[in-house]
C-alpha positions in Angstrom: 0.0 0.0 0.0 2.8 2.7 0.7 4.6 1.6 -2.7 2.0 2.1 -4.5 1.6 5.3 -3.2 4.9 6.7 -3.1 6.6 4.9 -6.2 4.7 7.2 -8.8 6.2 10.2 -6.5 9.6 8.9 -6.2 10.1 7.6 -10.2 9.2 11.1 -11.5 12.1 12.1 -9.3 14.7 9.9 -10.2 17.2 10.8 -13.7 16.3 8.7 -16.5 19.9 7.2 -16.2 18.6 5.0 -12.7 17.3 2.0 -14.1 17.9 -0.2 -10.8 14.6 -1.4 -9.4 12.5 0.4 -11.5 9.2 -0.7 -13.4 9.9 -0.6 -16.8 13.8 0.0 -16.7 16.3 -3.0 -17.6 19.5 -3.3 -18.4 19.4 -3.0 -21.7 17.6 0.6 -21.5 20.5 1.3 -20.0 23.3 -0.3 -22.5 21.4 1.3 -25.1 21.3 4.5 -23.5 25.5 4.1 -23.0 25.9 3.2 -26.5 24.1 6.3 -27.9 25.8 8.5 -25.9 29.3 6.9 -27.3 28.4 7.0 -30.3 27.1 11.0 -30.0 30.6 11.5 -28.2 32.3 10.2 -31.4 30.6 12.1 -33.8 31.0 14.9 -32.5 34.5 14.2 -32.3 34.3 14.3 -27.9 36.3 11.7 -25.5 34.2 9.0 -23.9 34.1 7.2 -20.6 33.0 5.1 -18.4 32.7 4.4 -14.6 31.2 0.9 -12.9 30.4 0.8 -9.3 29.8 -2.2 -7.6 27.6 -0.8 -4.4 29.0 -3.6 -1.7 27.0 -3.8 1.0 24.8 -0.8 -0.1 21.2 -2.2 1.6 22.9 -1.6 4.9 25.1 1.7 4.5 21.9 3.5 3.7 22.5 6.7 6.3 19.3 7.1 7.9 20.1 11.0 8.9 20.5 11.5 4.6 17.7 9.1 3.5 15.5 11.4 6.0 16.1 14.4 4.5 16.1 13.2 0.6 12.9 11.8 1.6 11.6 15.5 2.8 12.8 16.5 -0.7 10.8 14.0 -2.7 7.5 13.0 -0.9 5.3 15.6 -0.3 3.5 13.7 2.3 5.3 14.5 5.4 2.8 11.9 7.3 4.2 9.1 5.2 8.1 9.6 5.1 7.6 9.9 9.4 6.1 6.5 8.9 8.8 5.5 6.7 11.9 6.4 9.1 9.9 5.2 12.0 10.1 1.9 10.1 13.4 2.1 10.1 14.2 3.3 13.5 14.9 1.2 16.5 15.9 -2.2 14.5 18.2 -4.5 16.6 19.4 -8.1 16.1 21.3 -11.0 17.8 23.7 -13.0 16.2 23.5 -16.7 16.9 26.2 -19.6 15.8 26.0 -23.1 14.4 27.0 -24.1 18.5 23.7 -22.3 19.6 25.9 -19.5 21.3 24.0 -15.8 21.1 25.6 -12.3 20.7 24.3 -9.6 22.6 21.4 -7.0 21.3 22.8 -4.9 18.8 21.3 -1.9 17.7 21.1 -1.1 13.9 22.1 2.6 13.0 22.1 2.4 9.1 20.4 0.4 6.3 17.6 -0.5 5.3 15.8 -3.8 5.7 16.9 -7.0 2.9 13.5 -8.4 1.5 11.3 -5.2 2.3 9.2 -4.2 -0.8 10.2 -0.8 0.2 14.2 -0.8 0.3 14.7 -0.6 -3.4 12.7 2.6 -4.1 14.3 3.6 -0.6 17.9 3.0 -1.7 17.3 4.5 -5.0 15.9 8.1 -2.9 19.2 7.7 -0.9 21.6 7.3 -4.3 20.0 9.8 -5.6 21.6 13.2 -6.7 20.4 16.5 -7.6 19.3 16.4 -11.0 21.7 19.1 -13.3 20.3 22.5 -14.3 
């Protein structure tokens, strides 16, 4: 119910060039979308270039603090991105081993929760950057 919502909100947000965990994007949008620009760069007689990223561990380095205030900047309901950190606040785990042996509580500070329908469209508010002018 709060996708549904919000994911209209956030996609007319995001640049075209974020196709990760969006309806309708794939990889191939976005090979396409590299080639073309190549190809523009060479006929126009411009240098090319690329950058990969491989995000490790980028679920749980979401920084709650930034995700907040990106989410102030995108969702005009202020009701619903409360709802949205409070889901994220106050998470805590224990660990336990193959010998049954338990860790203590441990608080989570960052991230955002593997398996929720939500932490796509949330990572992609967090990655986001100002579109240019």
């Amino acid at each position: 119910m709060i996708h549904s919502r919000i994911e209209p909100v956030v996609d007319s947000q995001l640049p075209r060039e974020q196709a990760g965990f969006r309806r309708g994007r794939s990889t191939a949008d976005q090979v396409n979308l590299l080639c073309q620009d190549i190809e523009d760069s060479f006929q126009n007689n411009e240098k090319a270039g690329v950058v990969y990223l491989d995000l490790t561990a980028a679920y749980d380095t979401v920084w709650h603090r930034g995700l907040h205030l990106k989410l102030l900047r995108t969702i005009p309901d202020r009701h619903m991105v409360k709802f949205i950190m409070e889901t994220l606040s106050n998470r805590s785990f224990i660990l336990q081993t193959s010998s049954g042996q338990c860790s203590r509580l441990r608080r989570l500070k960052n991230g955002v929760p593997q398996g929720s329908v939500l932490s796509p469209m949330l990572f992609n508010v967090h990655d986001q950057h100002p579109r240019p002018t």
